[in-house]
PyMOL Python script that loads the backbone (N, CA, C, O; Angstrom):
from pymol import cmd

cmd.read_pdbstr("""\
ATOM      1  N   UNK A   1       0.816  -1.194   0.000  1.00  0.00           N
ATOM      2  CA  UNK A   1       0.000   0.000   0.000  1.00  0.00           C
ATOM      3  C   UNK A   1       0.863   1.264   0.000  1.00  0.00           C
ATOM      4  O   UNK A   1       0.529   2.276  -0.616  1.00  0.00           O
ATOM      5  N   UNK A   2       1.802   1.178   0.598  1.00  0.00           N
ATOM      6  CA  UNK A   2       3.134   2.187   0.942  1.00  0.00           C
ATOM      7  C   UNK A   2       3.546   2.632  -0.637  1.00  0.00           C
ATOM      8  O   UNK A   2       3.728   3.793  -1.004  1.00  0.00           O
ATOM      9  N   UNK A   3       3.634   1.597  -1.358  1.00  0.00           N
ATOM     10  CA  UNK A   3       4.355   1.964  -2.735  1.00  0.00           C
ATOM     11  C   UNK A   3       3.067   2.591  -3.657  1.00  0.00           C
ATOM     12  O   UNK A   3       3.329   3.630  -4.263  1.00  0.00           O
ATOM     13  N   UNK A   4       1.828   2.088  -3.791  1.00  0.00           N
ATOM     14  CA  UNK A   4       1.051   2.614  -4.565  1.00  0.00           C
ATOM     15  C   UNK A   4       0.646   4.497  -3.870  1.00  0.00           C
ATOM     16  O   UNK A   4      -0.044   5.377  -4.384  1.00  0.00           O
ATOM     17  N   UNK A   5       1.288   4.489  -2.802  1.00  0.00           N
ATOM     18  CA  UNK A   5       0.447   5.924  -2.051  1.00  0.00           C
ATOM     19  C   UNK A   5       1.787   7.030  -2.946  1.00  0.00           C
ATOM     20  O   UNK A   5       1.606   8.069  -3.580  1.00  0.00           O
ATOM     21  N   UNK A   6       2.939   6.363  -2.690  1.00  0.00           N
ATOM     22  CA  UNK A   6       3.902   6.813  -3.424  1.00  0.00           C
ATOM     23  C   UNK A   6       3.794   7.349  -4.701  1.00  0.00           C
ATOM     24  O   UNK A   6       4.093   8.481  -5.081  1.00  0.00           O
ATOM     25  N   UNK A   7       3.211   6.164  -5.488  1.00  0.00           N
ATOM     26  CA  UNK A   7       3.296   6.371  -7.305  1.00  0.00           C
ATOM     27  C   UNK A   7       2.341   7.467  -7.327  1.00  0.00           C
ATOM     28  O   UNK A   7       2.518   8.516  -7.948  1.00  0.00           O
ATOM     29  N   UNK A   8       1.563   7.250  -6.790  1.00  0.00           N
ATOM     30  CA  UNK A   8       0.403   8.173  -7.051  1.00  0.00           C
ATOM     31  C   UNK A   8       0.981   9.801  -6.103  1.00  0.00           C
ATOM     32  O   UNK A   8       0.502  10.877  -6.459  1.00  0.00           O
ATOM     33  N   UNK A   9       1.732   9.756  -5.256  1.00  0.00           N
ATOM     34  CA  UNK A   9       2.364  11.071  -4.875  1.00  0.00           C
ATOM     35  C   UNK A   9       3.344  11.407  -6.596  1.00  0.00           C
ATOM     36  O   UNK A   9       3.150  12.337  -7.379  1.00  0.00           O
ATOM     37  N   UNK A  10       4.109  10.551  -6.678  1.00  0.00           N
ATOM     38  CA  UNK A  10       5.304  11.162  -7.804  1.00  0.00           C
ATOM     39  C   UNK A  10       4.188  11.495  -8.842  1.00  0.00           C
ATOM     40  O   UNK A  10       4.287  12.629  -9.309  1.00  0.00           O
ATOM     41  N   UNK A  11       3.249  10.819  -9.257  1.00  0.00           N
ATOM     42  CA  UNK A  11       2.250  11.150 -10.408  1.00  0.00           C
ATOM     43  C   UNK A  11       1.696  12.355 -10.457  1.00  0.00           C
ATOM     44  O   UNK A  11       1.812  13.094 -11.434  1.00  0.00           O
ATOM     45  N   UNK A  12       0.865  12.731  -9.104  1.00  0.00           N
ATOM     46  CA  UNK A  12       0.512  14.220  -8.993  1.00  0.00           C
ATOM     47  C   UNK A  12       2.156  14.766  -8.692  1.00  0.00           C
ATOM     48  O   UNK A  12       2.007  14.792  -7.470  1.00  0.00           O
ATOM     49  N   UNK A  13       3.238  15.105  -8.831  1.00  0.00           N
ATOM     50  CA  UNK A  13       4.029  15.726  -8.423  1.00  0.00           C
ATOM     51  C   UNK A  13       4.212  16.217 -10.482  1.00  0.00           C
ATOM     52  O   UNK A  13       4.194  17.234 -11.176  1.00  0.00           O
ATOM     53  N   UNK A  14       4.349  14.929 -10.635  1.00  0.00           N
ATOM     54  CA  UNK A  14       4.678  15.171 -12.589  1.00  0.00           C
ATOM     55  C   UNK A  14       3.669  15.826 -13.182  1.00  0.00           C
ATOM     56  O   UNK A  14       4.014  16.550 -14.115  1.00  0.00           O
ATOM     57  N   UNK A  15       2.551  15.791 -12.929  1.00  0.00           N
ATOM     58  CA  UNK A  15       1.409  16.470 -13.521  1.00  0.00           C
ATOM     59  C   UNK A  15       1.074  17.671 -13.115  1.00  0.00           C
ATOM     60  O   UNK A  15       0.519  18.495 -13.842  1.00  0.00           O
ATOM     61  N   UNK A  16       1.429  17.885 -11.761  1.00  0.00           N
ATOM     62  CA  UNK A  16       1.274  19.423 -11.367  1.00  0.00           C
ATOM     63  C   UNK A  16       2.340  19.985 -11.444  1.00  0.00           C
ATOM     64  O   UNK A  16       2.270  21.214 -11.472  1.00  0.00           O
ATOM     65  N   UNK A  17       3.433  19.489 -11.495  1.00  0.00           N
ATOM     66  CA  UNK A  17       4.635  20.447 -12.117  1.00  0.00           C
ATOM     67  C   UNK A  17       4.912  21.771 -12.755  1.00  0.00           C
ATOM     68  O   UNK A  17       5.538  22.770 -12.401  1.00  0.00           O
ATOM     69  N   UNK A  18       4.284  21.460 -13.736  1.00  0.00           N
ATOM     70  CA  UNK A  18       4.364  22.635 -14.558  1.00  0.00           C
ATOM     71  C   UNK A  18       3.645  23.614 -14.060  1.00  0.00           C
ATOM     72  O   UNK A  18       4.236  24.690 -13.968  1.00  0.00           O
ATOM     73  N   UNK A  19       2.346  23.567 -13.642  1.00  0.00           N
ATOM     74  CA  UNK A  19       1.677  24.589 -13.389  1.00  0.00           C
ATOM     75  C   UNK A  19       2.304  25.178 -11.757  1.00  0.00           C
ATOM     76  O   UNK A  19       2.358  26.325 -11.313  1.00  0.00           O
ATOM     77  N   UNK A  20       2.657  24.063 -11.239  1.00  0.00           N
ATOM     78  CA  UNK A  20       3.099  24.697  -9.502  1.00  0.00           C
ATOM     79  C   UNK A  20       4.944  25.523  -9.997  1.00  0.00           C
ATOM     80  O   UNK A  20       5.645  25.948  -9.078  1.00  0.00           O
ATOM     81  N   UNK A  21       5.261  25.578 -10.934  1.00  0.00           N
ATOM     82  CA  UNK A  21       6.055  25.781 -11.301  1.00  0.00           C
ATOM     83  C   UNK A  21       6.490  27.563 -11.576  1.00  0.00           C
ATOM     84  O   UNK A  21       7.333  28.324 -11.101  1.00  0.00           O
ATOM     85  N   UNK A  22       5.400  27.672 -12.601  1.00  0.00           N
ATOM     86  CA  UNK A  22       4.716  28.429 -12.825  1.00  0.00           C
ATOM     87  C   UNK A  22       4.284  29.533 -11.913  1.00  0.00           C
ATOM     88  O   UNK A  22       4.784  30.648 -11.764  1.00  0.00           O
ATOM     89  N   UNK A  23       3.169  28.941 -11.290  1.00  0.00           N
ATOM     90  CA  UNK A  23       2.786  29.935 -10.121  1.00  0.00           C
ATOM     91  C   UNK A  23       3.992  30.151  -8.945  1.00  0.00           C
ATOM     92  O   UNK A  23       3.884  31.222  -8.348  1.00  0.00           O
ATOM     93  N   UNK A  24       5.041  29.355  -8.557  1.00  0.00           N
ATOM     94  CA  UNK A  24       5.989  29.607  -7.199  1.00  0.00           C
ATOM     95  C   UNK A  24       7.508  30.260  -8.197  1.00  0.00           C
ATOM     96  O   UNK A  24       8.316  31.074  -7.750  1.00  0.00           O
ATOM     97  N   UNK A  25       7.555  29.651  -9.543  1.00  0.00           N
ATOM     98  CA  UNK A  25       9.057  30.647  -9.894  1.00  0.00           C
ATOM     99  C   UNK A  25       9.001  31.165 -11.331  1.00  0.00           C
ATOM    100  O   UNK A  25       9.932  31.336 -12.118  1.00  0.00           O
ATOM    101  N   UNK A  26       7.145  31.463 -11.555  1.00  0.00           N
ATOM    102  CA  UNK A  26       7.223  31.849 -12.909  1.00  0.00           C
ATOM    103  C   UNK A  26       8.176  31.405 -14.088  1.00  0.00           C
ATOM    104  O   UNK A  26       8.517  32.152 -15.005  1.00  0.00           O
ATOM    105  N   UNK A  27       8.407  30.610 -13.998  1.00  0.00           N
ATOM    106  CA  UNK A  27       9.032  29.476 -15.553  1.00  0.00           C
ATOM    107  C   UNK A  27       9.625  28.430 -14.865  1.00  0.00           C
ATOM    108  O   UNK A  27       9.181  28.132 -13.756  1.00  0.00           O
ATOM    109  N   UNK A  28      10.918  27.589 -15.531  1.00  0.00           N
ATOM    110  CA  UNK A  28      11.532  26.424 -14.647  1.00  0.00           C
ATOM    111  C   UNK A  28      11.355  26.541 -13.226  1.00  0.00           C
ATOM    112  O   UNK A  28      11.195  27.533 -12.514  1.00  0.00           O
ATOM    113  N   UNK A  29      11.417  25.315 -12.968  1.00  0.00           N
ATOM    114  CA  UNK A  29      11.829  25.042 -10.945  1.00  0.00           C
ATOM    115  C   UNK A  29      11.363  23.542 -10.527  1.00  0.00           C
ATOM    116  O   UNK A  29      10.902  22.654 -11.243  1.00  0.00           O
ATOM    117  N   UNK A  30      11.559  23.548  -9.513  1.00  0.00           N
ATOM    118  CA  UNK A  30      11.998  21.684  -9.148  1.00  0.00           C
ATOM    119  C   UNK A  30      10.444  20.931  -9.025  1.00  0.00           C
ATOM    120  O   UNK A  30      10.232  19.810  -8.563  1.00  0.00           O
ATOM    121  N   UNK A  31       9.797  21.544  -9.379  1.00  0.00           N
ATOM    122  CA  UNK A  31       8.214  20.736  -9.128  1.00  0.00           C
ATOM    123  C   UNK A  31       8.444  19.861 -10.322  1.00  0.00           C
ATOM    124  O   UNK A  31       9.116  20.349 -11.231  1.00  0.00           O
ATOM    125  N   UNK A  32       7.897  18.401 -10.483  1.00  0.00           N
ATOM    126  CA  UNK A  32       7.925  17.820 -11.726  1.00  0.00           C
ATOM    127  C   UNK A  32       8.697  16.583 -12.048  1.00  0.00           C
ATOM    128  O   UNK A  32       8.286  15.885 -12.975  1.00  0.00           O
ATOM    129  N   UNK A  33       9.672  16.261 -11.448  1.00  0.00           N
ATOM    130  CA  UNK A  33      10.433  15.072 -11.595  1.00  0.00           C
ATOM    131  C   UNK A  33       9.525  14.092 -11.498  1.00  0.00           C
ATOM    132  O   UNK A  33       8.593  14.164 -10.697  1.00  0.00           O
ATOM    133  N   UNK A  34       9.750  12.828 -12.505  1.00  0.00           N
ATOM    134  CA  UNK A  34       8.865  11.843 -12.475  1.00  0.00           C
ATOM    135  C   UNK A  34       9.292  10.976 -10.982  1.00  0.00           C
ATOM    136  O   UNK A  34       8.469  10.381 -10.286  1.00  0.00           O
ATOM    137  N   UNK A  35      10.379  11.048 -10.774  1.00  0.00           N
ATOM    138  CA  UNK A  35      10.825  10.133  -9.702  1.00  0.00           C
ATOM    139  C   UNK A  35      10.963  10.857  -8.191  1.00  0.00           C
ATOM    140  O   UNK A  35      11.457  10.453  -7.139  1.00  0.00           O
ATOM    141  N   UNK A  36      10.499  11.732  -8.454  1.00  0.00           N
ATOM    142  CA  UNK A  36       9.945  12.549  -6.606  1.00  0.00           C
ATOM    143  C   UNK A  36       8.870  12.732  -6.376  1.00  0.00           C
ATOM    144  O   UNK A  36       8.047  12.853  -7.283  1.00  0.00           O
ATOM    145  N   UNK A  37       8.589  12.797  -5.266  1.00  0.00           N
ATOM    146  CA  UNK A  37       7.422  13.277  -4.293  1.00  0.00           C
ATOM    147  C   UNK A  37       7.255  14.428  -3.773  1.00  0.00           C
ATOM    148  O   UNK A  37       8.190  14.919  -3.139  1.00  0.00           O
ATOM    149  N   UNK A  38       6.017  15.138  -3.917  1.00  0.00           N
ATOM    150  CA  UNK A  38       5.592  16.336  -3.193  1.00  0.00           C
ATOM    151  C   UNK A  38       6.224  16.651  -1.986  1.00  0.00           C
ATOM    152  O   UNK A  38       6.648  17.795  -1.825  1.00  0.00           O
ATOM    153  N   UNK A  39       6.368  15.674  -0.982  1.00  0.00           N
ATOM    154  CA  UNK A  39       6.657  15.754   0.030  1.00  0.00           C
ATOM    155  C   UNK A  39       8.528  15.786   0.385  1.00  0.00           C
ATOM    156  O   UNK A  39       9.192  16.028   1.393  1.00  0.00           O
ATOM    157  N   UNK A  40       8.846  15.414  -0.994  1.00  0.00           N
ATOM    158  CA  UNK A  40      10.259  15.476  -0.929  1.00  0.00           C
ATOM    159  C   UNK A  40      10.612  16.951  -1.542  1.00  0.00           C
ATOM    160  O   UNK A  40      11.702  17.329  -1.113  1.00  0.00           O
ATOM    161  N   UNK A  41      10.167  17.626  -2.178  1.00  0.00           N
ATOM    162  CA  UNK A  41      10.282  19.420  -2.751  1.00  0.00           C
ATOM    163  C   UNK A  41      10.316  19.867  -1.683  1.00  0.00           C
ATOM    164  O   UNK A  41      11.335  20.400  -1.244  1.00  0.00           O
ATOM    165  N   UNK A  42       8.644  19.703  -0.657  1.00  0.00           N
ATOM    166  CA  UNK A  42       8.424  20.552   0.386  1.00  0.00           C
ATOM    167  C   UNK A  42       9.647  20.427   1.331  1.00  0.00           C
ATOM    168  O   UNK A  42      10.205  21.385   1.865  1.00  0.00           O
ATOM    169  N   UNK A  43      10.053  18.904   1.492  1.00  0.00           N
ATOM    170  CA  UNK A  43      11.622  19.590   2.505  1.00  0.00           C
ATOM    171  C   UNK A  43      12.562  19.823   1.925  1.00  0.00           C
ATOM    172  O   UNK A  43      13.570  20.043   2.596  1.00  0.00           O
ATOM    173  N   UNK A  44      12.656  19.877   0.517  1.00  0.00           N
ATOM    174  CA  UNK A  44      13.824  20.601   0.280  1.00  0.00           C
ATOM    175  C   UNK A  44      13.557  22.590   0.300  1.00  0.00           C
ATOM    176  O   UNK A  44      14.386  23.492   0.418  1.00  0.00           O
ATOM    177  N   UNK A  45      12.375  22.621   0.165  1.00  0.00           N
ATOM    178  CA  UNK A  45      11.671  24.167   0.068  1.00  0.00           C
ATOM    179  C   UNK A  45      12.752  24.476   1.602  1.00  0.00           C
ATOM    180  O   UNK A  45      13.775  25.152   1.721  1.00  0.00           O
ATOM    181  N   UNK A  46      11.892  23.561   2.714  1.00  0.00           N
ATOM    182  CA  UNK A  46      12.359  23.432   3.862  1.00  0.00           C
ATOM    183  C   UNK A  46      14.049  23.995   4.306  1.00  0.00           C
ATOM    184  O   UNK A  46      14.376  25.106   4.723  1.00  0.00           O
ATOM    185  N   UNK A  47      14.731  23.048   4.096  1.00  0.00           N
ATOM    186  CA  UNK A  47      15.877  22.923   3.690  1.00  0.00           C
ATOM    187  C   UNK A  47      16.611  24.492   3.126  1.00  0.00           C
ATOM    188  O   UNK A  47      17.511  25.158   3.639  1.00  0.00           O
ATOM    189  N   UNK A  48      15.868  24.707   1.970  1.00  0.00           N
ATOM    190  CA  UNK A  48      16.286  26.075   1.416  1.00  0.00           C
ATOM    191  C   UNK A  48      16.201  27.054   2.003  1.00  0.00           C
ATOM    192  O   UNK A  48      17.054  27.941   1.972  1.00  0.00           O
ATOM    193  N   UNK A  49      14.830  27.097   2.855  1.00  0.00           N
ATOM    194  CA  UNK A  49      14.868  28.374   3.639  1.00  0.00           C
ATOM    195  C   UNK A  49      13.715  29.120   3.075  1.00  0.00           C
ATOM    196  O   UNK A  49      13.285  30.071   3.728  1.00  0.00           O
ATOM    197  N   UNK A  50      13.316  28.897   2.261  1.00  0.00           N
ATOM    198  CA  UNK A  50      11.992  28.998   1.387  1.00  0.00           C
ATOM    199  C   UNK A  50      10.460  29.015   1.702  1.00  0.00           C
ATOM    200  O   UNK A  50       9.573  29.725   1.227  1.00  0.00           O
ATOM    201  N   UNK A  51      10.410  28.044   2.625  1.00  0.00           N
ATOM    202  CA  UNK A  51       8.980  27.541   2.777  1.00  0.00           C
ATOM    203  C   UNK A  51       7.987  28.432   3.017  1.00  0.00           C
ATOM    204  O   UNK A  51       6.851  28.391   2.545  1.00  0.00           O
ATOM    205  N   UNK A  52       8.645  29.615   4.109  1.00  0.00           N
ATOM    206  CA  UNK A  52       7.734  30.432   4.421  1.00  0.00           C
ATOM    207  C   UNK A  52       7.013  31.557   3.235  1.00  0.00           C
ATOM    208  O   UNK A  52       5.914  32.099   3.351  1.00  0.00           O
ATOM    209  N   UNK A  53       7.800  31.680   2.312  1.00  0.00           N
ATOM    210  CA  UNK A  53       7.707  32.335   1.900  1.00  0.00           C
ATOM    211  C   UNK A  53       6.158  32.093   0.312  1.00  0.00           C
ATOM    212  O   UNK A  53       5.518  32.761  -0.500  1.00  0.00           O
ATOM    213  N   UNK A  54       6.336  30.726   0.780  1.00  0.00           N
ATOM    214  CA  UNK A  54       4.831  30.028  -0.156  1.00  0.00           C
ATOM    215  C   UNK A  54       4.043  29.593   0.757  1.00  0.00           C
ATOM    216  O   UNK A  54       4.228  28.643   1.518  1.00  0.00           O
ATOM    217  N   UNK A  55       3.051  30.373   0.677  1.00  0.00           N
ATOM    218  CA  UNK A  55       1.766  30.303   2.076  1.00  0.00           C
ATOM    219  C   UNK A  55       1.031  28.432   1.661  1.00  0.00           C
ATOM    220  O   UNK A  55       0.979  27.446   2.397  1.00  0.00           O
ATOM    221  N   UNK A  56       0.537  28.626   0.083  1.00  0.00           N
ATOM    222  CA  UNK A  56       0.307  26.868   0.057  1.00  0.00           C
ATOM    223  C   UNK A  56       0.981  25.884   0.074  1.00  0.00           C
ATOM    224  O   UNK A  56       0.507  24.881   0.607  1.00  0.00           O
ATOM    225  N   UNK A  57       2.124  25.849  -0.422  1.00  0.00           N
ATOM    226  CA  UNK A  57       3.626  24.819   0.394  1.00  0.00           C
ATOM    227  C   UNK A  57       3.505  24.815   1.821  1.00  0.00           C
ATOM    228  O   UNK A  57       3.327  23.696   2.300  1.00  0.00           O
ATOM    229  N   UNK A  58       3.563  25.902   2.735  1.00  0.00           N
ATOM    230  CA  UNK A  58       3.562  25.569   3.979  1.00  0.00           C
ATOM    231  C   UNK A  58       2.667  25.287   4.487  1.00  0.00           C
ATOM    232  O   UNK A  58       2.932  24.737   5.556  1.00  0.00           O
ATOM    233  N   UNK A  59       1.053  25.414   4.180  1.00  0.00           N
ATOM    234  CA  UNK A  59      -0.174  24.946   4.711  1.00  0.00           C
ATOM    235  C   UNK A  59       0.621  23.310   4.442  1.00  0.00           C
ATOM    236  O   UNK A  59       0.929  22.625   5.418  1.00  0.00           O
ATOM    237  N   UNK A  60       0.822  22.944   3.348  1.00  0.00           N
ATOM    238  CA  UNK A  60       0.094  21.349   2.456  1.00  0.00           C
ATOM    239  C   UNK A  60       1.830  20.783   3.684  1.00  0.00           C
ATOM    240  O   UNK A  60       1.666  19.734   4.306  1.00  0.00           O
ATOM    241  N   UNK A  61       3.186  21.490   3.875  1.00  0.00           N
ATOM    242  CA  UNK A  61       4.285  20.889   4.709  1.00  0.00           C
ATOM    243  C   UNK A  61       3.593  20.631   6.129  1.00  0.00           C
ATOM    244  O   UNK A  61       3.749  19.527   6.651  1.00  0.00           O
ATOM    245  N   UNK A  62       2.741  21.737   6.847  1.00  0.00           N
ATOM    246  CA  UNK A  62       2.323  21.523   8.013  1.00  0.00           C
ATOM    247  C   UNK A  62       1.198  20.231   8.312  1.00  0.00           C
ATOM    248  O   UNK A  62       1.083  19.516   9.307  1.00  0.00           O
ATOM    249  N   UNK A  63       0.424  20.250   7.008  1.00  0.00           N
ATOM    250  CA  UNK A  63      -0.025  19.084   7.405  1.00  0.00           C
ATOM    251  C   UNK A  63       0.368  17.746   7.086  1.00  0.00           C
ATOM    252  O   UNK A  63      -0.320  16.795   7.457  1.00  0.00           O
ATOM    253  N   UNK A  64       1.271  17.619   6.521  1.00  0.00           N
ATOM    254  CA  UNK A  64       1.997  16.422   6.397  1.00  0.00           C
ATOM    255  C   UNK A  64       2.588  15.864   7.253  1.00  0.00           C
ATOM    256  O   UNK A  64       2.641  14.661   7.507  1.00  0.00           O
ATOM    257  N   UNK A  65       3.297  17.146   7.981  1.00  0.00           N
ATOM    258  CA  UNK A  65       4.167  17.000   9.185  1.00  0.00           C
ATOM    259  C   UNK A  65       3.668  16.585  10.124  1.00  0.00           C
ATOM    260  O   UNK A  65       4.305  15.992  10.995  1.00  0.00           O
ATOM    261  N   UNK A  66       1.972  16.869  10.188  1.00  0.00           N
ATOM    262  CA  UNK A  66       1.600  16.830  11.626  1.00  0.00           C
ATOM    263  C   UNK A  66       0.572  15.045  11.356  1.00  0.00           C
ATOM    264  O   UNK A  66       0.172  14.266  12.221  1.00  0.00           O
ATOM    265  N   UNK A  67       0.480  14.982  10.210  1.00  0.00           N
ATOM    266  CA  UNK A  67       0.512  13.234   9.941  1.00  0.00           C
ATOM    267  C   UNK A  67       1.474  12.436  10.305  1.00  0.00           C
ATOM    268  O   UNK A  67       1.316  11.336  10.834  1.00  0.00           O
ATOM    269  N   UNK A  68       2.347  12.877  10.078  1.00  0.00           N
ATOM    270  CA  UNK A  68       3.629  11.997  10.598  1.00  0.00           C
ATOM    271  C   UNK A  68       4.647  12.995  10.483  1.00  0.00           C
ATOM    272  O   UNK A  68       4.987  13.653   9.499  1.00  0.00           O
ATOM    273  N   UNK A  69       5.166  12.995  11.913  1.00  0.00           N
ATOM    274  CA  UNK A  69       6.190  14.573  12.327  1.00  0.00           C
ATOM    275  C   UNK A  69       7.520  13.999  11.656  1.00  0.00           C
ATOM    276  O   UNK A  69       8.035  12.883  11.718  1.00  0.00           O
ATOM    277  N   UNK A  70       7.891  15.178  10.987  1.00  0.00           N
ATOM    278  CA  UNK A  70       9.047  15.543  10.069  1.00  0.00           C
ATOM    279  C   UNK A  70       9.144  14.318   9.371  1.00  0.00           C
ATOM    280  O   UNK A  70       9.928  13.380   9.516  1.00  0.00           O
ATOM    281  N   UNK A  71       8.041  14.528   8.447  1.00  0.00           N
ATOM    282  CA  UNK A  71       7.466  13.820   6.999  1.00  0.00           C
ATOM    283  C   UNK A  71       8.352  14.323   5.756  1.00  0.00           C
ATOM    284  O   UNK A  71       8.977  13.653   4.934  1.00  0.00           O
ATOM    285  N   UNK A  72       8.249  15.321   5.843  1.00  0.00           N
ATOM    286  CA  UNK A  72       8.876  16.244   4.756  1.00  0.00           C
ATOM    287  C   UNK A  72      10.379  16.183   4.888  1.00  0.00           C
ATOM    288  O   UNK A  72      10.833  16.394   3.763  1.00  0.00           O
ATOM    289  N   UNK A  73      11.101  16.039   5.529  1.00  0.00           N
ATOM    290  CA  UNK A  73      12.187  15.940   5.682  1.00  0.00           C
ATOM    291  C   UNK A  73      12.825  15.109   5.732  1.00  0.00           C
ATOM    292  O   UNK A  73      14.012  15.127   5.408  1.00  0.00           O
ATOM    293  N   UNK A  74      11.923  13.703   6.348  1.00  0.00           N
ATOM    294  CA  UNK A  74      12.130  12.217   6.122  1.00  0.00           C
ATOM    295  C   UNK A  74      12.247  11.766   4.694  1.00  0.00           C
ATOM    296  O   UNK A  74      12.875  10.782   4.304  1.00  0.00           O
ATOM    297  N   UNK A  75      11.456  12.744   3.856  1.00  0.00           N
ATOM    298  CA  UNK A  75      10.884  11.989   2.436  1.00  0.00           C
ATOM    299  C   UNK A  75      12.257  12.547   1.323  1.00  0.00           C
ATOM    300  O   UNK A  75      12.514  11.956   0.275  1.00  0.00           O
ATOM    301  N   UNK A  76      12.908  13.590   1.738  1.00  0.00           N
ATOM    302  CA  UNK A  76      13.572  13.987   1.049  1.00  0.00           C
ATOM    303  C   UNK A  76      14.466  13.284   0.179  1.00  0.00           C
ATOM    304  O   UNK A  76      15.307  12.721   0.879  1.00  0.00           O
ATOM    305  N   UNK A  77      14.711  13.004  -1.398  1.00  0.00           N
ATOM    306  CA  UNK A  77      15.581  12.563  -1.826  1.00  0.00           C
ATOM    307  C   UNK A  77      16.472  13.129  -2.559  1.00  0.00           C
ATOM    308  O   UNK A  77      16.125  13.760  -3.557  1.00  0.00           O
ATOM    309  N   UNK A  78      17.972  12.994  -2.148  1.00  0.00           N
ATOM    310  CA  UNK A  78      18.870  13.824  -2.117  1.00  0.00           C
ATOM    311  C   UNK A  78      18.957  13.414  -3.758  1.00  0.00           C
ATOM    312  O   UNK A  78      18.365  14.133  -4.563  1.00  0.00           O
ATOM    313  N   UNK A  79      19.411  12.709  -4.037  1.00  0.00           N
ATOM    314  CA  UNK A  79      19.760  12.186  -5.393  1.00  0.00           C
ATOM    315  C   UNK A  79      19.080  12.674  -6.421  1.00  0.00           C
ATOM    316  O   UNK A  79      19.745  12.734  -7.456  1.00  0.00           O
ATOM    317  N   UNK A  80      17.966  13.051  -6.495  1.00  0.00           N
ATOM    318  CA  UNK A  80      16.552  13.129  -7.398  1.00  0.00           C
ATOM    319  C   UNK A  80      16.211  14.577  -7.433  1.00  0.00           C
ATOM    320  O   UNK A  80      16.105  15.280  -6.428  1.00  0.00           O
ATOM    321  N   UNK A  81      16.070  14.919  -8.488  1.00  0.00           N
ATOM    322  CA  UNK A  81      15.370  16.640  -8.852  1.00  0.00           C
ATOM    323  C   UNK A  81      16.307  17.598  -8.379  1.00  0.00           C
ATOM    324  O   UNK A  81      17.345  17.232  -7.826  1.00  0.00           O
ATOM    325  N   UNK A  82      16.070  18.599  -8.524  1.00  0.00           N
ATOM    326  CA  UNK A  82      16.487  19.847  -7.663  1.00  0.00           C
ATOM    327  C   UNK A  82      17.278  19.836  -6.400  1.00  0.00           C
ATOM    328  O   UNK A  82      17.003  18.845  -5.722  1.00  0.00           O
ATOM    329  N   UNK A  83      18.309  20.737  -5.784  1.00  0.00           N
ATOM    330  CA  UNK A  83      19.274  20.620  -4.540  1.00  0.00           C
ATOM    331  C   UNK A  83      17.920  21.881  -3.924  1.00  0.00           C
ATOM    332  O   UNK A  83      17.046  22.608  -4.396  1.00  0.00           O
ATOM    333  N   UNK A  84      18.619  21.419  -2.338  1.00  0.00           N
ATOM    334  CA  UNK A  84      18.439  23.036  -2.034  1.00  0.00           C
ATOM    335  C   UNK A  84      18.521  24.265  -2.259  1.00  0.00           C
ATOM    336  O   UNK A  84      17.675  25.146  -2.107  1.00  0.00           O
ATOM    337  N   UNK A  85      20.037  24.336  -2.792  1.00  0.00           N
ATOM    338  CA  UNK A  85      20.806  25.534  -2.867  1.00  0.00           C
ATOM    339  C   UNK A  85      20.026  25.643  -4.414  1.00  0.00           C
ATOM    340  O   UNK A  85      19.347  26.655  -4.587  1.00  0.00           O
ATOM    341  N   UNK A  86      20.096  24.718  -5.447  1.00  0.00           N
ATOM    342  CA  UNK A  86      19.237  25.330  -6.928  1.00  0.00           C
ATOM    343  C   UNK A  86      17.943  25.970  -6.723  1.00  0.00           C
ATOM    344  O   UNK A  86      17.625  26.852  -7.521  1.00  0.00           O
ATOM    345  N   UNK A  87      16.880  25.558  -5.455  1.00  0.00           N
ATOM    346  CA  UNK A  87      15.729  26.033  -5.534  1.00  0.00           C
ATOM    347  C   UNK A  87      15.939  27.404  -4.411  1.00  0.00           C
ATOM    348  O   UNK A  87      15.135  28.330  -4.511  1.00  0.00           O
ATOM    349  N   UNK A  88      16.800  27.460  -3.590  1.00  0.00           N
ATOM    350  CA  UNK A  88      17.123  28.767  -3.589  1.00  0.00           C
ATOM    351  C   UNK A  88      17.496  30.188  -4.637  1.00  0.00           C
ATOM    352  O   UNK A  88      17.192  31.379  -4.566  1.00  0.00           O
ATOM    353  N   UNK A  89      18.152  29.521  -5.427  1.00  0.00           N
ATOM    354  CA  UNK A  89      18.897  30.548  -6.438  1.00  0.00           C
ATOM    355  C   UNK A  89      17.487  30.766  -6.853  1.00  0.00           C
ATOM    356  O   UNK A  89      17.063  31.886  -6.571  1.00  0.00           O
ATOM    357  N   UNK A  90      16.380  29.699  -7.658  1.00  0.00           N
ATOM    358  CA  UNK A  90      15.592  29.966  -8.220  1.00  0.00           C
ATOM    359  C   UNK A  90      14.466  30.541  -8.071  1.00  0.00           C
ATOM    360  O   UNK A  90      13.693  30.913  -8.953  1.00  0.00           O
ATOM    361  N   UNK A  91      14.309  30.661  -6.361  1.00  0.00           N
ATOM    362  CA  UNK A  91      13.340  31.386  -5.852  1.00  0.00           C
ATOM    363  C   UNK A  91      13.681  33.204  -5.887  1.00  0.00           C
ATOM    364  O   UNK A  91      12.731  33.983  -5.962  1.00  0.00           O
ATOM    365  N   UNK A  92      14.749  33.583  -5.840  1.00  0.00           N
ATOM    366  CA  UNK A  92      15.139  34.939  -6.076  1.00  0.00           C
ATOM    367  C   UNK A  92      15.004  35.914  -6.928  1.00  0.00           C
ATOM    368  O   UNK A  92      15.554  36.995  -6.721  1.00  0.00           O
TER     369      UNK A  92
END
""", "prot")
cmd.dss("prot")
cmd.show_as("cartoon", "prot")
cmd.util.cbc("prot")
cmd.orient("prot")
């Protein structure tokens, strides 16, 4: 069940991509990798220093977190999509 909750996280992550993309860095940015999870952006947002600064990222991080505390940060995959430091530069 763990893996299908997954596919279906990376699926909405690939499909809303573009548009969450869009709306948080007006053109490119790390939403979208077929092989990440929502919940892995939000701690890298985290991570960056960012989060606060996207009122619906931090609603959708807080409640993740408070499903299972430091979710977002657990989920993070270093290897996959975007660094911190890139979605910093790109938030500027």
């Amino acid at each position: 069940m763990k893996q299908l909750l997954i596919s279906v996280d990376q699926l909405l992550n690939t499909l809303l991509g573009p548009v969450l993309n869009r709306l948080y860095f007006g053109g490119p940015g790390p939403w979208g990798h077929p092989d990440e999870t929502i919940s892995s952006v939000l701690g890298k947002f985290r991570y960056a220093g960012i989060l606060a600064d996207y009122q619906t990222a931090l609603w959708l991080y807080r409640f993740l977190n408070w499903l299972e505390p430091d979710h977002c940060e657990k989920s993070v995959e270093w290897a996959v999509g975007w660094s911190p430091y890139a979605i910093q530069q790109a938030a500027r």
